[in-house]
C-alpha positions, 0 to 999 in steps of 0.5 A, spaced: 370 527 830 375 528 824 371 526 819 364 531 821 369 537 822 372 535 815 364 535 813 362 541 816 368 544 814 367 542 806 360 544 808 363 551 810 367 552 803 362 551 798 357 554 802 362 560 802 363 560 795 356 559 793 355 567 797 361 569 794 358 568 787 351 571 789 354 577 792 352 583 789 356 590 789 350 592 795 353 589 801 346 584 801 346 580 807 344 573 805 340 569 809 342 561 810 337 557 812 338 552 817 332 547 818 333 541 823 329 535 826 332 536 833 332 542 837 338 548 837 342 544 843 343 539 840 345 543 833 349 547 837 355 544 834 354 545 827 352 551 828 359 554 831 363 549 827 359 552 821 361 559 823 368 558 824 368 555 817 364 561 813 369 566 818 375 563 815 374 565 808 371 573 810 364 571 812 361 575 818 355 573 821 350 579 821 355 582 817 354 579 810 350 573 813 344 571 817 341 564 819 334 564 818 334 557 823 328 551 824 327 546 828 322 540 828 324 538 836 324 531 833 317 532 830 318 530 823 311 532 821 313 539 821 318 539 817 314 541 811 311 547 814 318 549 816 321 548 810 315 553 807 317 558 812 325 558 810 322 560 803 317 565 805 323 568 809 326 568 802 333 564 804 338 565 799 341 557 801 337 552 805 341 547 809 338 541 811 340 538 818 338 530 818 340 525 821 338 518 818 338 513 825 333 517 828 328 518 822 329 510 821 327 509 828 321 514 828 319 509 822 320 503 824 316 506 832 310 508 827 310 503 823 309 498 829 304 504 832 308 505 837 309 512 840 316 514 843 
């Protein structure tokens, strides 16, 4: 659990100074694309931890930042059209959400024929 914190928190940090970089004098609202193979429970935490982390060094969400976010809901063949879909929403950074064990699992399950 430390260890996720500390990433997220990292994560938090220079994505933080990576808008603080891009911000322009014109109070823009920067647009933080979030795309996901799970659904929006189980990123639930991410997202209030991200939050948190980005409030920490004076972003506001809706303030100065919005999260355009994407799920596949576990479908990893939409995850090209959500990615096109960030783009065309012209997100300023996109985040990807991944976590290996489930993409090795839909591998393997494909590779035998089998479906979950």
């Amino acid at each position: 659990m430390k260890r996720r914190q500390a990433c997220i928190g990292a994560l938090g940090l220079s994505l933080g100074r990576r808008l603080a970089l891009a911000q322009q004098p014109a109070k823009k609202v920067f647009r933080v694309g979030v795309l996901s193979q799970a659904n929006v429970e189980q990123n639930e935490f991410f997202f209030m931890a991200l939050q948190d982390a980005l409030r920490e060094r004076g972003w506001q969400s809706g303030v100065n930042f919005l999260f355009e976010r994407r799920f596949a809901e576990g479908d990893l063949s939409r995850l090209d059209a959500l990615a096109a879909e960030l783009v065309r929403a012209k997100a300023d950074v996109i985040v990807a959400i991944f976590d290996s064990r489930s993409y090795a699992g839909d591998r393997r399950m494909a590779a035998t024929g089998r479906q979950q």
